[in-house]
N, C-alpha and C positions, 0 to 999 in steps of 0.2 A: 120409603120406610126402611127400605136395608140399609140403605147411606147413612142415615141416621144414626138404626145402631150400630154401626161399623164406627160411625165419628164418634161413639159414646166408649166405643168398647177400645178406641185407640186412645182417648185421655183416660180411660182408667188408667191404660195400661203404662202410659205416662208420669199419671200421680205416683203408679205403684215403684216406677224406675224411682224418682224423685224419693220417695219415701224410703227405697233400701239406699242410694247414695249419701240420704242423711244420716238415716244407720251409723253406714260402715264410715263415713267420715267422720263421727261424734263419737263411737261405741268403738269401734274395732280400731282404729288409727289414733285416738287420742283417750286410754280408760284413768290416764293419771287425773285431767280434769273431771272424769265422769265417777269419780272415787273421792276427788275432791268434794264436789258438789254432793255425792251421795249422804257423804260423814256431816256437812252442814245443816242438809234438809232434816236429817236423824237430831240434832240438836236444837235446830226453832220450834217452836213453840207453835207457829203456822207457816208451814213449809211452801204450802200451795201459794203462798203471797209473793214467796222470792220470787226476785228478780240480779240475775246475776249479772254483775257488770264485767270480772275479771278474774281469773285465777292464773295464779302464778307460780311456777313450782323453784322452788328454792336452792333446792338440794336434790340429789338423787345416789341413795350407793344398794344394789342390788335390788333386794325386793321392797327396799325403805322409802316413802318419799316425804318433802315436806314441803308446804304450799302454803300458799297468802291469797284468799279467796275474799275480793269484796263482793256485798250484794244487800240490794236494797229489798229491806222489809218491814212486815207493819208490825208494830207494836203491838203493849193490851189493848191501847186506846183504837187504835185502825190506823195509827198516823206513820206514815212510810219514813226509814231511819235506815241509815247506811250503818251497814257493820262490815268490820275488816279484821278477817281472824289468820293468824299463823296455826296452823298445826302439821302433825305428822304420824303416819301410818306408814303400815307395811302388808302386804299381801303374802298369803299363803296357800297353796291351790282354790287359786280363783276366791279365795272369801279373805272381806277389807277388815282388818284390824285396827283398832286407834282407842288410846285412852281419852274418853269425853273430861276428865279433869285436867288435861295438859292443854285445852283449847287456850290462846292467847286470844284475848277480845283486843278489838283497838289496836290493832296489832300496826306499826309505824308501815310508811311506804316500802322503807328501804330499814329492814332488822340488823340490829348489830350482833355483833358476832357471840354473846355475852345472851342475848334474848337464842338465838336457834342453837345455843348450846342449851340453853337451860330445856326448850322445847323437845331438842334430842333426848335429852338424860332423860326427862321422862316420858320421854315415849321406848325407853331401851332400845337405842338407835345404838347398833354395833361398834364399836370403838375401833376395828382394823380397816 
């Protein structure tokens, strides 16, 4: 019976390593895509349906970033539909800022220079 919980209490403690290295590998090592993702699920409509395939970060100048996030989700109907949006944010002691009217829908694979300017301007992407 001690073996047992011993073998019970040594994959907990397993699960729990595995659970803080997703953490800190998802959260702590990468917060540009976890800020990306944040700003999207704040704008669907049913967030709990995404499913993200990609996020991209485009640019980067200080606290500003701007990213190309696709991800498959459902519609009014329930019918699953890829969207691919450009946008841009910037951070300031740890809370994500972004204009929800600057989101570009359908945003191309590869943005021209003409679309992440325009994306910048409005999001007051610093000009130095």
């Amino acid at each position: 019976m001690t073996g047992r919980r011993l073998g019970l209490a040594a994959t907990g403690v397993l699960v729990l390593a595995a659970s803080c290295y997703a953490f800190w590998r998802f959260v702590l090592r990468d917060p540009d895509n976890l800020d990306a993702k944040q700003i999207i699920d704040d704008t669907l409509k049913s967030p709990g349906t995404a499913k993200y395939i990609s996020t991209t970060i485009l640019a980067k100048r200080h606290h500003y970033r701007l990213a190309r996030v696709v991800v498959d989700m459902q519609n009014g109907f329930g019918v699953y539909v890829r969207g691919k949006f450009c946008f841009a944010w910037h951070v300031e002691n740890h809370i994500v800022y972004w204009n929800p009217e600057a989101i570009v829908e359908n945003c191309p694979e590869i943005p021209d220079e003409s679309l992440l300017a325009e994306i910048q301007r409005n999001a007051d992407w610093p000009a130095y």
